[in-house]
C-alpha positions in Angstrom: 0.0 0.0 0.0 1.2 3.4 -0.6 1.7 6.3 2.2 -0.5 8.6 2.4 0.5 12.0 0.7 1.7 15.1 1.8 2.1 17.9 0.1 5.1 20.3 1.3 7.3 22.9 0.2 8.4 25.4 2.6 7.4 27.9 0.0 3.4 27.5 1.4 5.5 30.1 4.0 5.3 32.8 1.2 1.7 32.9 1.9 2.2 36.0 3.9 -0.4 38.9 4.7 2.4 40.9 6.9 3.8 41.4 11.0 0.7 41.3 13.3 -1.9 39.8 10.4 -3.8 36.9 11.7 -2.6 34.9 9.4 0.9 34.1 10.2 3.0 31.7 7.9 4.5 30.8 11.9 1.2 28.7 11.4 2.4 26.2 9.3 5.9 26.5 10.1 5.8 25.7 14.1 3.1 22.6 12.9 5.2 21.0 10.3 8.4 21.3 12.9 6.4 19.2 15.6 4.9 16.7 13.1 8.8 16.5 11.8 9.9 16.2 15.8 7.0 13.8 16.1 8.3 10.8 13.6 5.3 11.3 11.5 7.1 12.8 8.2 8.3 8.8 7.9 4.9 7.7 7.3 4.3 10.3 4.5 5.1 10.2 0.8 6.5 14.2 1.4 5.9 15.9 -2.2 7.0 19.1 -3.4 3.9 21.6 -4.0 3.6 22.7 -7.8 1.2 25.8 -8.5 -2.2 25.2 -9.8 -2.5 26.0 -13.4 -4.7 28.6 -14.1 -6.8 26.1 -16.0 -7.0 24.2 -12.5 -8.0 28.0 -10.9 -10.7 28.9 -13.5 -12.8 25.6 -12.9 -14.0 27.8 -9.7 -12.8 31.6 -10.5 -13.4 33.7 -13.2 -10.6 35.2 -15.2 -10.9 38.8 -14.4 -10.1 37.8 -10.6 -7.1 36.0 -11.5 -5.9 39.2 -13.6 -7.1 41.1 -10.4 -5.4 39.0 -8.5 -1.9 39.2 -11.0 -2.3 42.7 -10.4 -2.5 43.3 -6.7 0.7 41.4 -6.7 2.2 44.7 -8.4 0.6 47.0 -5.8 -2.7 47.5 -7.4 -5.3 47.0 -4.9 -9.2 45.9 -6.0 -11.3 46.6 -3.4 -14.6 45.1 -5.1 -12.7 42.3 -5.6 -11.4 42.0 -1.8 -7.8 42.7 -3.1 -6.5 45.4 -0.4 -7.7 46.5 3.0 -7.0 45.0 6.5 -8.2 41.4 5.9 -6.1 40.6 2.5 -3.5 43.0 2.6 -1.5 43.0 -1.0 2.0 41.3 -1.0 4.3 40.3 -4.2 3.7 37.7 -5.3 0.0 36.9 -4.4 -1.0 35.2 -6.9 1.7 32.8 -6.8 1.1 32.3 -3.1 -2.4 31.4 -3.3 -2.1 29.4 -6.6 0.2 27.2 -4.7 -2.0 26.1 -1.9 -4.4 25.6 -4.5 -2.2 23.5 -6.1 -1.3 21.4 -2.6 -4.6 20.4 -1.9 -5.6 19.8 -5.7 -2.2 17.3 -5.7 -4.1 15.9 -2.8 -7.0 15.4 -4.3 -5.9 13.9 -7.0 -3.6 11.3 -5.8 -6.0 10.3 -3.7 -8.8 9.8 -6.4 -6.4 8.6 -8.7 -4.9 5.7 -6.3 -1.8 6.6 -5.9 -2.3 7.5 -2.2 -5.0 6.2 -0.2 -5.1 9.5 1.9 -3.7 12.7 1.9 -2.6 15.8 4.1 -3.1 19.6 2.7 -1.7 21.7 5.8 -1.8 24.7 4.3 -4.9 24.3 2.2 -8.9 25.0 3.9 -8.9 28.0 2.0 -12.7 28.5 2.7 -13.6 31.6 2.1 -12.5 32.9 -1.4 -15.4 33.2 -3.5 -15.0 33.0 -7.4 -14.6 36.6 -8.2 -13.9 38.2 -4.4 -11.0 37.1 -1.9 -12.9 37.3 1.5 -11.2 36.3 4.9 -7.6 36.0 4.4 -8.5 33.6 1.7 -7.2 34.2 -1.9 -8.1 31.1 -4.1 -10.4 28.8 -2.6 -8.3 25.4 -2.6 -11.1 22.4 -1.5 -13.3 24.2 -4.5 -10.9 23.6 -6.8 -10.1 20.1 -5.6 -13.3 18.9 -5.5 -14.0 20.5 -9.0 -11.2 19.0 -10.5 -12.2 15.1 -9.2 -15.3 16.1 -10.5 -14.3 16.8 -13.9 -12.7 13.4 -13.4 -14.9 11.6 -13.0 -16.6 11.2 -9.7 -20.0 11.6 -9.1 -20.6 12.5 -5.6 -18.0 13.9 -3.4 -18.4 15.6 0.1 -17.0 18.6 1.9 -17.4 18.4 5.8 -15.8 21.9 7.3 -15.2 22.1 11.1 -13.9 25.3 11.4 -15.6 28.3 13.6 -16.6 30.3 10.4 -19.0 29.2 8.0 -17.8 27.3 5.0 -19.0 29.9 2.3 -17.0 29.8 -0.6 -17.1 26.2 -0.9 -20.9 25.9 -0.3 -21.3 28.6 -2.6 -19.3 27.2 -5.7 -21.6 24.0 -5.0 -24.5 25.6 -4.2 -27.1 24.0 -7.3 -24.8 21.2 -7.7 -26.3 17.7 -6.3 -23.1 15.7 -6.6 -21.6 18.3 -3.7 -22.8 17.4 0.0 -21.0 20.5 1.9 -21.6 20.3 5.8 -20.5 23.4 7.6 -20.3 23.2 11.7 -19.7 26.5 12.5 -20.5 29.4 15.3 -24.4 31.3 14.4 -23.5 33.8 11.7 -25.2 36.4 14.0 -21.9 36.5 15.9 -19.1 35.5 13.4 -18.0 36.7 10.2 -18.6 35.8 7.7 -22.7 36.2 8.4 -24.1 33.5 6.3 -24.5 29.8 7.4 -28.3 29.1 8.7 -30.1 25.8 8.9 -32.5 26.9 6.4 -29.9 27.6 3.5 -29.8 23.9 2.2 -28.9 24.2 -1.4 -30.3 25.6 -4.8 -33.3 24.2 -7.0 -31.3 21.6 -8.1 -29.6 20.5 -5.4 -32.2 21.0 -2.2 -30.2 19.3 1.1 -27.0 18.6 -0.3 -25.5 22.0 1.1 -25.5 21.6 5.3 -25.1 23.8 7.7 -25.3 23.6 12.2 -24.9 27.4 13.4 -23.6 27.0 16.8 -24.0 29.4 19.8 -21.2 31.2 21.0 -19.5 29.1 23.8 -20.3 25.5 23.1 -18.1 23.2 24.1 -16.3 19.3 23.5 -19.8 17.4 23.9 -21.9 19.4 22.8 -19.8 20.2 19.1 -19.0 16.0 19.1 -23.0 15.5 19.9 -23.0 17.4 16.7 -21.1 15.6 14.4 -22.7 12.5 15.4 -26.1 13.6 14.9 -25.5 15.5 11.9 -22.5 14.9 9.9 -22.1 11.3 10.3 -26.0 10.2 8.7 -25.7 12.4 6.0 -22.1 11.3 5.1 -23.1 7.7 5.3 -26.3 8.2 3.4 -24.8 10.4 0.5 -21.7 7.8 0.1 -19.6 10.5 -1.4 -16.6 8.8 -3.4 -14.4 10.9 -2.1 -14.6 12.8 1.3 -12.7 16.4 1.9 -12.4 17.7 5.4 -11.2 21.0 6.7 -10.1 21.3 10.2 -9.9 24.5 11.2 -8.7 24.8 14.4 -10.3 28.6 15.6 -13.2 26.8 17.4 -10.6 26.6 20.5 -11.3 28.5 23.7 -7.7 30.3 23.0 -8.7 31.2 19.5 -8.5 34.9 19.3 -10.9 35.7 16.4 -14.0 32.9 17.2 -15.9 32.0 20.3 -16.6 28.2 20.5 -14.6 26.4 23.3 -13.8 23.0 21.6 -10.2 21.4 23.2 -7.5 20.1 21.1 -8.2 16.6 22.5 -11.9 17.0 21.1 -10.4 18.3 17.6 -8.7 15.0 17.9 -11.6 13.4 18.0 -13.5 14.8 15.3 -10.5 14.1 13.2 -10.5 10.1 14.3 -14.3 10.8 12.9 -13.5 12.0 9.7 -10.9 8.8 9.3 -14.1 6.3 9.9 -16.6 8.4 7.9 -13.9 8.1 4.9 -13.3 4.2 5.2 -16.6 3.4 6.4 -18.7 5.3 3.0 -15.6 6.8 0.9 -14.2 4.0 -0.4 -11.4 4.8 2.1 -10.8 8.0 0.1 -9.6 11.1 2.3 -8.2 14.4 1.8 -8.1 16.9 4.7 -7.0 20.1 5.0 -6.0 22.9 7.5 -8.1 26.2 7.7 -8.4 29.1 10.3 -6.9 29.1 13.7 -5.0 31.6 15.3 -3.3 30.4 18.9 -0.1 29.3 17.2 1.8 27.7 19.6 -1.1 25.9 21.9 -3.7 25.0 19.5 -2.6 25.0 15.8 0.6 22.6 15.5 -0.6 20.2 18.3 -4.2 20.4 16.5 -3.1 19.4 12.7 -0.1 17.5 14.5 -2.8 15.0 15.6 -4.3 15.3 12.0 -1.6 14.1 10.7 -1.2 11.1 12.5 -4.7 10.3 11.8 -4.1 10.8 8.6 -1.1 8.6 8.9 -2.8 6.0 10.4 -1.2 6.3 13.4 -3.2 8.3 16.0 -0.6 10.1 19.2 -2.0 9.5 22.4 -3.0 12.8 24.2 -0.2 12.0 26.9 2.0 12.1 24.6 4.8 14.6 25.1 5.7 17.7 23.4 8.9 17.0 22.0 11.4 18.8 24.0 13.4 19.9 20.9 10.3 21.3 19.7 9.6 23.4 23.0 13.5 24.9 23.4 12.4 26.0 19.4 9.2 27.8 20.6 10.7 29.0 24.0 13.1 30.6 21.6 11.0 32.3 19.8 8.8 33.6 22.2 7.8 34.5 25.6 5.2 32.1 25.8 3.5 28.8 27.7 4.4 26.2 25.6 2.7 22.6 26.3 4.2 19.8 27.6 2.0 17.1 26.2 -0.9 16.6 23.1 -3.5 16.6 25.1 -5.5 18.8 27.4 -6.9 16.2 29.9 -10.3 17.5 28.3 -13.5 15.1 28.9 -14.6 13.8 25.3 -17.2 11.4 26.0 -20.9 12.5 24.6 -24.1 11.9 24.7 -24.4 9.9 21.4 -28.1 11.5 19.2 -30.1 8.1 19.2 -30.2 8.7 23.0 -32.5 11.6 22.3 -33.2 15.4 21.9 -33.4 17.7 24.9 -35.8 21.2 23.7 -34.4 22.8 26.5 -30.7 22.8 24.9 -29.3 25.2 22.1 -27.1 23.3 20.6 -29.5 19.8 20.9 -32.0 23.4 18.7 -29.5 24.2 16.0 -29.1 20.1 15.5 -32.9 19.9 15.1 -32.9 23.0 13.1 -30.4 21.9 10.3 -32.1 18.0 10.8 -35.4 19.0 10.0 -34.7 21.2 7.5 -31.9 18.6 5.7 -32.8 15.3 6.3 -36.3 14.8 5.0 -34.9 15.8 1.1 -32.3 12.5 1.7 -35.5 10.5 3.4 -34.1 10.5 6.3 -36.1 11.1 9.6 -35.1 14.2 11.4 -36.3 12.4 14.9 -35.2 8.9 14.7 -36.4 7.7 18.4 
């Protein structure tokens, strides 16, 4: 059997908004040092990242964005286009930048549909947001719609997108939005608190495609089993009863308590989980076929690397045990850079268990109300029950 793929170049760093933007390549960096300190790069087949064509790009943008895009790498800011301003600041070289992750998590895709890897890890990719004409929230080119375009146009008939980060999935839904072979499945915090506003139960897909686009708007503050509860009672019946040939997850990581731009209060060890999820979901109804991706998060040294660290030993087949250590090599590094807390193990000692959906509904809960919400609204156009008991 072949390793699953990974996709790296250290030139995904030159995906760089600027000092004190969100955003920070330190992201990446920091996470692929501790999957490195880890032993997990063994278990990869490591690839360099090529650019997506702009044949690849235009299966989701239009052209005049690209040449937008071309041209805000020369200083000339666009902003009906979202080129400019304090969430996608222009840098040199943009275009190149965003065309690479594009192109990491479209190598992904590929391998993976092709059978040349039987999973495959896009750190840099979960690109969510870019719409296909706009950049919107830090995001340039949206990578999983290109992906999931291009395995279309390859062949597949039904792929799904499930997106766990704390802001809606919106780029992705939208590129899918009247297209039936696309199930997208956003978990994300109510869109009356977050950016980027959109994300009700109610908005379930276009004429052609009614229930295939998801989403569970979360109040602000819910926690491990209450967001598990919800990917049990959501995500999981609808992935199993689309049987999408290919699965694509994001995993962004704001929906921490540390995250400084979200307010969900979801623990690494319970990211962990969701990710062991995702793994089951894929080899139960995808054929085995898996491509995840990273996405937002912004608590660099806590949350991100020991977040997608864990991904990618799912990914890897080999799942870290929360007590794991921090890899002391790893901590002198971050102690270096900063003046900071750095963690000494994977794991937060967070509870994880849950109260599974088949053991009922309770009215008096929000969250168990934004489940029913999206249920009722979903479920009955993929004849399933919304209240299975």
């Amino acid at each position: 059997m072949p390793k699953p793929l990974l996709p790296w170049s250290e030139d995904l760093l030159e995906y760089d908004f600027g000092a004190g933007h969100p955003m920070a390549p330190l992201r990446l960096s920091l996470t692929h040092r501790l999957i490195a300190d880890l032993g997990l790069l063994d278990s990869f087949a490591v690839e360099p990242v090529a650019l997506a064509e702009d044949a690849d790009l235009l299966r989701v943008h239009e052209a005049d964005y690209l040449a937008a895009v071309r041209a805000a790498g020369e200083g000339r800011p666009d902003p009906a286009r979202g080129l400019g301003g304090d969430d996608n600041p222009l840098f040199g070289r943009i275009h190149e930048a965003g065309a690479r992750i594009a192109g990491s998590t479209l190598a992904a895709a590929t391998a993976v549909w092709e059978g040349r890897a039987p999973r495959a890890l896009s750190l840099a990719g979960g690109m969510h947001h870019a719409m296909p004409a706009r950049a919107s929230g830090f995001c340039i080119y949206n990578d999983a719609a290109v992906a999931l375009a291009a395995v279309l146009d390859a062949g597949a008939e039904r792929v799904a997108y499930v997106d766990l980060d704390a802001h809606h999935g919106d780029g992705v839904e939208r590129t899918f939005w009247d297209d039936d072979r696309v199930l997208t499945i956003s978990v994300h915090q109510h869109p009356g608190t977050l950016f980027p506003g959109t994300g009700y139960a109610q908005d379930i897909g276009g004429p052609a495609a009614r229930g295939t686009a998801v989403n569970v708007a979360l109040p602000p503050g819910t926690g491990d089993a209450a967001w598990l509860r919800v990917l049990d009672g959501v995500v999981g019946p609808l992935v199993e009863d689309f049987a999408p040939q290919l699965l694509l997850t994001q995993h962004g990581c704001d929906s921490h308590a540390l995250d400084p731009l979200a307010g969900l209060a979801v623990s690494v060890d319970a990211q962990r989980s969701a990710a062991l999820l995702m793994a089951e979901l894929a080899e139960a109804h995808a054929g085995g076929r898996w491509v995840a991706t990273g996405g937002g998060g912004y608590e660099v040294v806590s949350v991100v690397p020991r977040v997608w660290a864990h991904l990618a030993a799912v990914v890897a087949g080999h799942p870290l045990d929360l007590s794991t250590p921090v890899p002391a090599v790893w901590r002198e590094t971050v102690a270096e850079l900063a003046d900071v807390e750095v963690p000494e193990t994977m794991g937060e000692g967070a509870a994880t268990s849950f109260r599974p959906w088949t053991a009922g509904y309770d009215p008096d809960d929000e969250v168990d109300r934004a489940v029913m919400a999206t249920r009722g609204a979903v479920f009955p156009h993929h004849g399933l029950d919304p209240q299975p008991w």
